[in-house]
C-alpha positions as CSV (number, residue, x, y, z in Angstrom):
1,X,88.6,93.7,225.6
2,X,84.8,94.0,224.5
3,X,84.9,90.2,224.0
4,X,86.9,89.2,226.7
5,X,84.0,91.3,229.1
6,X,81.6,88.9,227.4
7,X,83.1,85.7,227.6
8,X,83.4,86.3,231.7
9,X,79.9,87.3,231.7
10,X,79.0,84.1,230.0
11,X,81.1,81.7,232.2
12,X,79.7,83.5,235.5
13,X,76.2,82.7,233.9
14,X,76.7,79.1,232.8
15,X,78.3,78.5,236.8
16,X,75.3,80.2,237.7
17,X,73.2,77.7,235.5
18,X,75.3,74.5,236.7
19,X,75.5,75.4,240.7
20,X,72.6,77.4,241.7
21,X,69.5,76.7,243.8
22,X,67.4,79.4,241.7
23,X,68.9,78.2,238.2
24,X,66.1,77.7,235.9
25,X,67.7,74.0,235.3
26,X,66.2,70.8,237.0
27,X,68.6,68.5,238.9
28,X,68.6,66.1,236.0
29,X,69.9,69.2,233.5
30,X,72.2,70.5,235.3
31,X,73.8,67.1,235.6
32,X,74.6,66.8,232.0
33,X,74.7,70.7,231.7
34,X,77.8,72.1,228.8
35,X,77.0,75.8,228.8
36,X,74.6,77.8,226.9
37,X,75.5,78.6,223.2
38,X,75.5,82.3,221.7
39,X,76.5,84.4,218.6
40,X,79.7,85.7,219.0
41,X,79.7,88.9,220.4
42,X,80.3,91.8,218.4
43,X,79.9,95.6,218.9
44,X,78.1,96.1,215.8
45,X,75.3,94.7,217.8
46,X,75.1,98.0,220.7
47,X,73.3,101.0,219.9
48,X,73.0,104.1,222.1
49,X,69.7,104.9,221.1
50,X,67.2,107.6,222.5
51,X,64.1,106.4,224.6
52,X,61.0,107.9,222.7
53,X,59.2,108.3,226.0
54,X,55.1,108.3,225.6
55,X,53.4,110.9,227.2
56,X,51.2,108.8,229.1
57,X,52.3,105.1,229.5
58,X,49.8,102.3,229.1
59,X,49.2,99.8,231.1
60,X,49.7,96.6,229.3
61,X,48.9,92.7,229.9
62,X,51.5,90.6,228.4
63,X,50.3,87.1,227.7
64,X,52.9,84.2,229.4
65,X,53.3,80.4,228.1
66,X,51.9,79.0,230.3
67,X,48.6,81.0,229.4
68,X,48.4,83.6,232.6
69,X,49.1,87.4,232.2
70,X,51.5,90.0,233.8
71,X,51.4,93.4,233.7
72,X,53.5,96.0,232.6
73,X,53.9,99.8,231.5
74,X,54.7,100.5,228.0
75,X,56.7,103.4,228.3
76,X,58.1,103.8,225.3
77,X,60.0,102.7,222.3
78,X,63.2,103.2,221.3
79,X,64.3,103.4,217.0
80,X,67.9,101.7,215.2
81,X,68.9,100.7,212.0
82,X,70.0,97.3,211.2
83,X,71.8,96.8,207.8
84,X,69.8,99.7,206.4
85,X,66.7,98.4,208.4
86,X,64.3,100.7,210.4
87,X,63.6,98.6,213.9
88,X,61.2,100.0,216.2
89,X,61.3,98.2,219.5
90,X,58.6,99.1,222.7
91,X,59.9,99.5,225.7
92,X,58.7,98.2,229.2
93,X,58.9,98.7,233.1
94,X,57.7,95.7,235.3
95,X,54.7,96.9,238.1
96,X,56.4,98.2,240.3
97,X,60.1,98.6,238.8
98,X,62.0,101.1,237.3
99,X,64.3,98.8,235.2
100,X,63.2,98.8,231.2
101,X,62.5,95.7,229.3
102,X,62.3,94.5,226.0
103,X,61.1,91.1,224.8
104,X,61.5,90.5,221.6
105,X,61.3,88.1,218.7
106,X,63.5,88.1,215.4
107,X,63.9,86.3,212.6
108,X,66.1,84.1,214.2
109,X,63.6,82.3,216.0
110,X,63.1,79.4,216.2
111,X,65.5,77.9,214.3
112,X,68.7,79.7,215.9
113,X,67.1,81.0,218.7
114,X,64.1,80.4,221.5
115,X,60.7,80.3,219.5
116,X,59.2,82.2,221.7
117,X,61.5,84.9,222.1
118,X,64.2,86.6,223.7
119,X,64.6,89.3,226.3
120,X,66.9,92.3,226.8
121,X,67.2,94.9,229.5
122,X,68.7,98.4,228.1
123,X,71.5,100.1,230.6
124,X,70.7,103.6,231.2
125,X,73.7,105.6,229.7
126,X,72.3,108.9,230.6
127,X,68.9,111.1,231.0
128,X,66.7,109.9,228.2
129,X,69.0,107.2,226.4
130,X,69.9,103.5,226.4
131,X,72.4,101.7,225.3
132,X,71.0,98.1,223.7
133,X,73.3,96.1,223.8
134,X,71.9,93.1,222.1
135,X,74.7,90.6,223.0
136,X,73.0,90.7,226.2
137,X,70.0,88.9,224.9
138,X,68.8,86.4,226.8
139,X,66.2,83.3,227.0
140,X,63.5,83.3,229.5
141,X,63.6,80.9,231.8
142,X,60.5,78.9,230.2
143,X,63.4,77.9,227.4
144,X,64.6,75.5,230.2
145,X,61.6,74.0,231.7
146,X,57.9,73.9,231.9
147,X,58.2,75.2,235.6
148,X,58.6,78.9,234.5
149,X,56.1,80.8,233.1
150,X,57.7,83.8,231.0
151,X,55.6,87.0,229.4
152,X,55.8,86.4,225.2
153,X,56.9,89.5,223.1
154,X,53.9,91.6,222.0
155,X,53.4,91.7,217.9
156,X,54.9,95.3,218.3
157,X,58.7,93.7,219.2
158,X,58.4,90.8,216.7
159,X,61.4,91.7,213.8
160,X,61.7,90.6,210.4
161,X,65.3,91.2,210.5
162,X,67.6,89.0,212.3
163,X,69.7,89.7,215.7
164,X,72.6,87.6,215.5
165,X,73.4,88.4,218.9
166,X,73.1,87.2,222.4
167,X,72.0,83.6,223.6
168,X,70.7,80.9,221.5
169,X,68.9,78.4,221.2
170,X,69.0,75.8,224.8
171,X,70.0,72.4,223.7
172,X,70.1,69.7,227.0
């Protein structure tokens, strides 16, 4: 079942990718588009975690590629263990939003995955935890094409470990 949820997601996505107006693809890769590659999807990569809530957010200017800035609140961080690893991950809302986000890097960039990083938005399980569910991980729309300009992971979300979850790397 878990997978099979997956698998449906993915094919709605890569439909998405191949038919859509907004999709991040040009005309020219959609043409030739085969569907976006990821690790298979495990459980063993979905943690119900607690959201360490700060205080007092911070405002916070995240740098994009294409050199301009966007703004978010850093609201708080959320703590997992990977293979007997600590990971500490911060936590964002977009100006104005209420959805959290997470861009990250790990150590499977940029071989495996996009250089630059990957993002993930936590589902809200219930008052004051999220469920990460890193199989969710996806590539900014800057992995496509140059037309998008996509905020980087701060040095605070780049891991040592590796995430073998989620979307990899985009290959036209």
């Amino acid at each position: 079942m878990f997978v099979s949820e997956r698998d449906a997601l993915r094919r709605e996505k890569d439909d998405y990718f191949r038919t859509s107006r907004h999709s991040p693809l040009s005309a020219e890769q959609k043409a030739t588009f085969q569907g976006l590659q990821y690790f298979p999807a495990s459980e063993q990569w979905v943690f119900d975690v607690p959201l360490e809530r700060y205080a007092s957010p911070k405002k916070v200017l995240l740098t994009t590629n294409t050199g301009d800035v966007q703004e978010y609140l850093n609201v708080g961080q959320v703590c997992f263990s990977v293979n007997g690893e600590e990971v500490i991950l911060q936590v964002y809302q977009s100006i104005p939003g209420d959805d959290y986000f997470i861009p990250f890097v790990d150590a499977t960039a940029p071989h495996e995955t996009y250089g630059a990083g990957r993002y993930l938005e936590p589902d809200i399980i219930r008052e004051g935890w999220l469920r990460l569910d890193f199989n969710q991980a996806y590539n900014p729309y800057c992995a496509y094409n140059d037309l998008w300009s996509c905020p980087i992971p701060p040095v605070e979300n780049r891991l040592k470990i590796r995430i073998e979850a989620g979307e990899m790397n985009f290959h036209e």
